[in-house]
TORGUTOR-975687 format. One line per field, with one value per residue (C-alpha): residue number from 0; residue in three letters; y, z, x. Coordinates in pm, 1 decimal. Example, Ala and Ser with C-alpha at 12.3 -4.5 7.8 and 13.67 -1.06 7.14 Angstrom:
2
vexti <- 0	1
vexlo <- ALA	SER
Y <- -450.0	-106.0
Z <- 780.0	714.0
X <- 1230.0	1367.0
REM end
This chain:
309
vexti <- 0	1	2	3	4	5	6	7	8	9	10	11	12	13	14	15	16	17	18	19	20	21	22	23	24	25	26	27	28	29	30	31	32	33	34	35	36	37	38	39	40	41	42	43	44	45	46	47	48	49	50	51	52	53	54	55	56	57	58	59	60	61	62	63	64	65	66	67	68	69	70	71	72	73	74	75	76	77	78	79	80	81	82	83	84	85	86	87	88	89	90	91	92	93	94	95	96	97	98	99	100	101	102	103	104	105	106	107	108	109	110	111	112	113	114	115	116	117	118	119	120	121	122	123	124	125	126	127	128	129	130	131	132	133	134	135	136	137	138	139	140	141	142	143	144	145	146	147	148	149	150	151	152	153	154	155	156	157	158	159	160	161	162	163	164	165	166	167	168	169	170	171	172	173	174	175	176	177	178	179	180	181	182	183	184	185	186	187	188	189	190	191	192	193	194	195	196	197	198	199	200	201	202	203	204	205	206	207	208	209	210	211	212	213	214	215	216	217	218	219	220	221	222	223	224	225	226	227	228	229	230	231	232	233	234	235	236	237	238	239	240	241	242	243	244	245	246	247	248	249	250	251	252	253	254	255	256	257	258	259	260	261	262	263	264	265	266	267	268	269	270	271	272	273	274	275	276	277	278	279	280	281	282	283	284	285	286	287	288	289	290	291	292	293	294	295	296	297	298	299	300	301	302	303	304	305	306	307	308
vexlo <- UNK	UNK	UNK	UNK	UNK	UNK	UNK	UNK	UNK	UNK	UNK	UNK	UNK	UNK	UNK	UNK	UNK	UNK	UNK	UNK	UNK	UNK	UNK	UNK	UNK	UNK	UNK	UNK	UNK	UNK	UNK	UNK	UNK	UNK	UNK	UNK	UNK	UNK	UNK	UNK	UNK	UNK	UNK	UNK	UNK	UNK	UNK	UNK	UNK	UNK	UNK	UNK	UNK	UNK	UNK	UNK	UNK	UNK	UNK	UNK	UNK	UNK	UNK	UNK	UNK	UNK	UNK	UNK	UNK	UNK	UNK	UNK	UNK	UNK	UNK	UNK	UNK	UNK	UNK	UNK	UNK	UNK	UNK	UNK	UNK	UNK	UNK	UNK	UNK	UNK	UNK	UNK	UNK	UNK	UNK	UNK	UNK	UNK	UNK	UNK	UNK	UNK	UNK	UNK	UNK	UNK	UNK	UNK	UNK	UNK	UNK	UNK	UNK	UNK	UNK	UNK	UNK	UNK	UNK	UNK	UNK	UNK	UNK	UNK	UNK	UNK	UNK	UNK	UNK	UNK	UNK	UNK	UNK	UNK	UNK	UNK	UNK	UNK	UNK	UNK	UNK	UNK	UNK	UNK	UNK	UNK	UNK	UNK	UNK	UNK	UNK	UNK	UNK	UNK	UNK	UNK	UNK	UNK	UNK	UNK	UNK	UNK	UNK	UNK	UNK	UNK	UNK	UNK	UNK	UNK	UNK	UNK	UNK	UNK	UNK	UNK	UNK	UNK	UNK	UNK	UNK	UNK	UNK	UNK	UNK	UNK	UNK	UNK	UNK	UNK	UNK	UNK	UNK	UNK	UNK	UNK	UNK	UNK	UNK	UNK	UNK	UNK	UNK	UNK	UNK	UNK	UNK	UNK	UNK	UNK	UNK	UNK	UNK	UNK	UNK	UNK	UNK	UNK	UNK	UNK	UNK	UNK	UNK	UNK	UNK	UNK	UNK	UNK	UNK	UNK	UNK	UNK	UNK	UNK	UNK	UNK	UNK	UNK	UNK	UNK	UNK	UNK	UNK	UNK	UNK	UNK	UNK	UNK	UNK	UNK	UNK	UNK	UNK	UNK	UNK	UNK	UNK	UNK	UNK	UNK	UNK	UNK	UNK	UNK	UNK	UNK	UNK	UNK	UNK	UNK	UNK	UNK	UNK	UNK	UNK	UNK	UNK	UNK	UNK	UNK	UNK	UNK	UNK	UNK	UNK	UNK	UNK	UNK	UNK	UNK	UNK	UNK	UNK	UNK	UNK	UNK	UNK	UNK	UNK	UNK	UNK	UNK	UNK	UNK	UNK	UNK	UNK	UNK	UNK
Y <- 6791.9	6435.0	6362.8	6545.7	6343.1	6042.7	6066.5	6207.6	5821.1	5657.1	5854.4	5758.1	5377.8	5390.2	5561.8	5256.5	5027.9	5126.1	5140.6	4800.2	4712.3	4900.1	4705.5	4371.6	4476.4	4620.8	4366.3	4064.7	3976.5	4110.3	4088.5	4162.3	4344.3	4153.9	3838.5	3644.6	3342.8	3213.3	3225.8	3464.4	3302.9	2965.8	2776.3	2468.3	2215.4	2074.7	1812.9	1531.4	1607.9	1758.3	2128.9	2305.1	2678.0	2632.5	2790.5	3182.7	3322.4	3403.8	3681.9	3668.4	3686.1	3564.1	3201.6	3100.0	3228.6	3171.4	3192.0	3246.0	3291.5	3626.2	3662.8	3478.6	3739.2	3694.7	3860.5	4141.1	4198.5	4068.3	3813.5	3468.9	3349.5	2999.0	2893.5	3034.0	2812.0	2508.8	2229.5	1877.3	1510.4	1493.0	1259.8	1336.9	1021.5	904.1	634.3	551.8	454.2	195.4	75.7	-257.9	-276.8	-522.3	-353.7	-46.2	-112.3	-124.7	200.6	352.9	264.4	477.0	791.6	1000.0	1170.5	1549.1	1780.5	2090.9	2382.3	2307.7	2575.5	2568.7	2692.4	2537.6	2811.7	2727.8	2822.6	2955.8	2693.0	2676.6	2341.9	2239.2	1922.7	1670.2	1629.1	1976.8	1913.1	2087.3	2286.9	2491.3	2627.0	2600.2	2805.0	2807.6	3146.6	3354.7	3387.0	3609.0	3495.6	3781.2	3616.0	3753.2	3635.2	3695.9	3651.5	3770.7	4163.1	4179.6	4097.2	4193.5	4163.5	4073.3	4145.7	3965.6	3742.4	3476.1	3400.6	3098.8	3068.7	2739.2	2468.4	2158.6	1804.2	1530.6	1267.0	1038.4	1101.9	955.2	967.6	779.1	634.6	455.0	233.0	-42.5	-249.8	-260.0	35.4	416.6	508.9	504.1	672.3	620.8	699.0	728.7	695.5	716.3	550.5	537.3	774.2	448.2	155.0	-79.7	-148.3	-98.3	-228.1	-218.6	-273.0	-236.7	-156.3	-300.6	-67.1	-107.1	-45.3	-375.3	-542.5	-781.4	-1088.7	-966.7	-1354.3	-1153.2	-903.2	-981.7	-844.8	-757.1	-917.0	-710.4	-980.0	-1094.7	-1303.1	-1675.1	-1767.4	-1432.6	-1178.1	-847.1	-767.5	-402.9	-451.5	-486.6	-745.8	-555.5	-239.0	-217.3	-323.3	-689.4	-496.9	-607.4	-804.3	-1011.9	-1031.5	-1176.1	-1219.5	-1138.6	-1259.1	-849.2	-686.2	-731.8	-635.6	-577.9	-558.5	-302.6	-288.1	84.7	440.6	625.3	401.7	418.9	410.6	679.2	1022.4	1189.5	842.6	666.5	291.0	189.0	-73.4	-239.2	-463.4	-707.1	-884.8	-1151.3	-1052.0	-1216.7	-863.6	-664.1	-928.6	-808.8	-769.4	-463.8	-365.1	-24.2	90.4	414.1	568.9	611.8	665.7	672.5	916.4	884.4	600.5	480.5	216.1	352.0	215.8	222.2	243.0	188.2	243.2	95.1	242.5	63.7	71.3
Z <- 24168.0	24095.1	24523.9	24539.9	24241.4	24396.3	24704.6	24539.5	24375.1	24699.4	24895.3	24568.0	24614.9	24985.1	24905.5	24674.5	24896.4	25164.4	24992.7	24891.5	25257.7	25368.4	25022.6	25213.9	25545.9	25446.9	25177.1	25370.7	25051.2	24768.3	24371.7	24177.7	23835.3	23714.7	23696.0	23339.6	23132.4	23104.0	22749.5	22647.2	22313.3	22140.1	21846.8	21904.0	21705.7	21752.3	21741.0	21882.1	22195.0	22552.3	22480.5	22790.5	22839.7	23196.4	23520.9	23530.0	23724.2	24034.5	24125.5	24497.2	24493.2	24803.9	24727.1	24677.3	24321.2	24109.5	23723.7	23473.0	23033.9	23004.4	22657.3	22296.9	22063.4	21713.5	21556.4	21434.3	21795.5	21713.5	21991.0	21935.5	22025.9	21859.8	21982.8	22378.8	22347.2	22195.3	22438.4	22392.1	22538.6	22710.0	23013.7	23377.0	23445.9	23840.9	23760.7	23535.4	23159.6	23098.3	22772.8	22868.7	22937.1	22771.0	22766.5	22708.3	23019.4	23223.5	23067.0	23167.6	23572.1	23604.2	23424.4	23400.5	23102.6	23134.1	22908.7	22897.6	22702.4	22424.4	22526.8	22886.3	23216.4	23570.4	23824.7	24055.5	23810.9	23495.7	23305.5	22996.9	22830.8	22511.3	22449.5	22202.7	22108.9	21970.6	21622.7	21452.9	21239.8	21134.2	21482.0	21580.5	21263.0	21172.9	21276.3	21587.6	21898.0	22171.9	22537.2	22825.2	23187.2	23459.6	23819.5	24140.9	24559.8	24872.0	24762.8	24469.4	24081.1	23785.9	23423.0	23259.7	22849.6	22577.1	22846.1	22608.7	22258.9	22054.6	21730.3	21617.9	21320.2	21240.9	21384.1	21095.8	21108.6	21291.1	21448.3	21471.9	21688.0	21625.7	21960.9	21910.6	21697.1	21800.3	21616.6	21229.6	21146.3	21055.3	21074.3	20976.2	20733.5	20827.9	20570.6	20648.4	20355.0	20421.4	20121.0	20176.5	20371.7	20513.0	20657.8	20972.0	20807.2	20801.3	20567.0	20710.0	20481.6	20611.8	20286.5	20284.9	20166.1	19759.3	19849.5	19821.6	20063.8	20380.4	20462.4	20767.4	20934.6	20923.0	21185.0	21498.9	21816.3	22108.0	22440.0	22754.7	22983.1	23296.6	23362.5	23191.5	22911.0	22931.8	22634.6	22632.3	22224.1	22161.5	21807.0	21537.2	21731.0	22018.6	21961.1	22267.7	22354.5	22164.1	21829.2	21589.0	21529.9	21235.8	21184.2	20836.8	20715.2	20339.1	20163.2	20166.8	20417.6	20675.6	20729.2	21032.1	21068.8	21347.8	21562.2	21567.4	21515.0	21653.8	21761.1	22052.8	22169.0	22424.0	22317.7	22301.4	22374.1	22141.6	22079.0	22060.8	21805.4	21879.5	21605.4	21575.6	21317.8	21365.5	21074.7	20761.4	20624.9	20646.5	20754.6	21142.6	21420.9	21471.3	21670.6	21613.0	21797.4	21743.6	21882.7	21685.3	21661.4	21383.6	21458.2	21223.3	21014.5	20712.7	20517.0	20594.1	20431.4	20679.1	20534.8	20714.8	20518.8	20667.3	20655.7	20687.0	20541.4
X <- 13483.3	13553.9	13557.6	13236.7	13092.7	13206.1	13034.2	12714.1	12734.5	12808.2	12551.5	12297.1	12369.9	12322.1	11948.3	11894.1	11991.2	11809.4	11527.4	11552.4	11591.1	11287.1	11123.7	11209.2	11080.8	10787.3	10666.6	10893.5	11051.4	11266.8	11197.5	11506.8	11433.0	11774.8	11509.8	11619.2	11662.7	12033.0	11983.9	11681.0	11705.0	11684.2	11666.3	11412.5	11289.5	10947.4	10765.3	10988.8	11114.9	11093.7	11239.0	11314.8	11467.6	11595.4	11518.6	11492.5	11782.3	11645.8	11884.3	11811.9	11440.0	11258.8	11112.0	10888.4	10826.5	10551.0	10584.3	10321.3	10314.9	10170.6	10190.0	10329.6	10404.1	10455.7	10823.5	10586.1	10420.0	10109.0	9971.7	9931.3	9609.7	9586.6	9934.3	9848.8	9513.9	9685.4	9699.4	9811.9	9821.4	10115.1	10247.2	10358.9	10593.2	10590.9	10820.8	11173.7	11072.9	11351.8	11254.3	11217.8	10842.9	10618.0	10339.1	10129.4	9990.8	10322.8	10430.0	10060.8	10190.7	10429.5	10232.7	9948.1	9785.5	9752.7	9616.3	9890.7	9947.6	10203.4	10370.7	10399.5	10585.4	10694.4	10498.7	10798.2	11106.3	11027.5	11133.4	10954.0	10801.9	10757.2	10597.4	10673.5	10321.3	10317.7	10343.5	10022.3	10200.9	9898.7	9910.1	10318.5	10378.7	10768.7	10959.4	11006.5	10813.6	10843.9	10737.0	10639.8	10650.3	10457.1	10646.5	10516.2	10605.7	10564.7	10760.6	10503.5	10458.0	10689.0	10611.9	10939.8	10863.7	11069.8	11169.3	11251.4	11240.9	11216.4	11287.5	11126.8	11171.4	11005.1	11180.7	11268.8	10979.7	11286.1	11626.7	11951.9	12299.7	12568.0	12714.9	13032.1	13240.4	13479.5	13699.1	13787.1	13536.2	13570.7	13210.5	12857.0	12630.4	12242.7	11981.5	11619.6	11391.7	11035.1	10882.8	10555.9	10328.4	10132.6	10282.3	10402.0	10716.5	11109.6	11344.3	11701.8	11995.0	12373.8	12656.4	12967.3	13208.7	13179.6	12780.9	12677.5	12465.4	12542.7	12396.2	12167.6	12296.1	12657.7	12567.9	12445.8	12296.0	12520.7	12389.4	12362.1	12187.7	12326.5	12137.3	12190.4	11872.9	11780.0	11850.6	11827.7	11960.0	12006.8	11981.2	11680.7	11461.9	11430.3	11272.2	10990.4	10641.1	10772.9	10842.0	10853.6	10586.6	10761.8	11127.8	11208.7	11593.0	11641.3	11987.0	12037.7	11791.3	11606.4	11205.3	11066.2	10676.9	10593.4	10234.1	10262.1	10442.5	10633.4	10913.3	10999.3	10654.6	10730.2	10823.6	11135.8	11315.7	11524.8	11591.1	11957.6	12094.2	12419.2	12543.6	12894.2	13075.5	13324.7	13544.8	13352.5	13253.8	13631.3	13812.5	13866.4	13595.4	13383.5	13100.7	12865.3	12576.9	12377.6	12035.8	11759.7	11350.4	11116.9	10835.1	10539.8	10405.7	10435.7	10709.5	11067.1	11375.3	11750.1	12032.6	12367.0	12638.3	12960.1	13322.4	13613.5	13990.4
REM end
């Protein structure tokens, strides 16, 4: 009984398979039902960076593929219209953003403006977009989402539903990663305080370990350059496009006047501040550097709290 169900199974895969062989022949391509996201679900965070879900799995399929959103579904099922018609000002980049252009107008060469759907889809993979411009947050409601993909080649079309879902969060108005520590130093704590709504402004102040201030002249900018009578600072007066605009040393902060938010002036990037001591704050060198932006406008205070034994 068990030999007889046996080859009942092995004479029912050789059907499918042949099928799928006559599929190929007939259609000249093959489009595997197995088609799926790596991971079909996501937490995201908008409104700050590029969020991508990855390529679809291809499983096989004849290329070329050609993806498309069919739907955005609300948790409850219900479509959502104003988030499939919301479209943003986004930028297709031609050319490496290095962060050390001048001007707007250098940054402008190696992009173009496009107007995209904030929630959009490479035709070629699947991979969905997510913009950082998408930050209307009357539209890009918080909660979950649930994304139906129509894919289509040369065997025919499937319609893959619940082919992904994103489960989305607002971004803080700035962000912040510690990079590395050397010398005499334990760690960093950063603080962003946005203090007022309005502004060009950021106070930075750096703690010594009882919590009182530094002298800003204690801390100094680490030099990259190669190149002799050329600087290139990753630290507080270099933050892009020649911000700031006014650098002004206080006995215990500094204030930096900026032409414009969000800092970087490019999306999604960050600006990186390396900083030294010679020993006059803990008595032995140390050197910290962390990336960090400042999205929206307004008068933001920095605090860096240093740790040390």
């Amino acid at each position: 009984m068990k030999k007889s169900l046996h080859i009942k199974c092995l004479v029912s895969l050789a059907i499918t398979l042949l099928t799928i062989s006559c599929t190929k022949e007939k259609n000249g391509g093959f489009l595997s039902p197995a088609l799926k996201y790596t991971n079909p679900s996501i937490k995201i965070a908008v409104g700050a960076s590029l969020i991508q879900s990855g390529a679809m799995v291809a499983d096989e399929s004849t290329k070329p593929l050609e993806f498309s959103i069919e739907a955005i579904h609300y948790e409850d099922g219900k479509i959502a219209d104003k988030l499939m018609n919301y479209k943003v000002d986004t930028y297709f980049w031609q050319g490496e953003y290095t962060g050390k252009e001048k001007t707007v107008q250098e940054i402008d060469k190696k992009r173009t403006k496009v107007n995209r759907p904030a929630v959009d889809i490479n035709p070629a993979n699947g991979n969905i977009l997510i913009y950082p411009e998408a930050n209307d947050t009357t539209i890009f409601t918080k909660g979950k989402y649930v994304i139906d993909i129509s894919v289509k080649n040369s065997a025919g079309e499937l319609h893959l539903k619940s082919a992904l879902t994103i489960d989305v969060s607002y971004a803080l108005p700035y962000t912040y990663r510690l990079s590395g520590l050397d010398g005499k130093i334990t760690g960093l704590d950063v603080t962003f305080d946005r203090q007022v709504n309005t502004g060009n402004k950021i106070l930075v102040y750096v703690l010594k370990k009882d919590g009182t201030p530094a002298d800003p002249k204690t801390l100094l900018g680490y030099d990259y350059s190669t190149t002799p009578g050329v600087t290139d600072l990753k630290d507080w007066h270099n933050l892009g496009l020649n911000n700031p605009t006014k650098y002004t040393e206080f006995p215990d902060h500094l204030e930096l006047e900026i032409a414009g938010f969000p800092l970087p002036f490019v999306s999604g990037q960050v600006l990186r501040i390396d900083m030294y001591n010679n020993g006059d704050i803990n008595g032995g060198y140390f050197n910290y550097w962390f990336d960090m932006s400042i999205l929206k406008e307004g008068i933001w205070k920095v605090t860096i709290q240093l740790k040390y034994n």
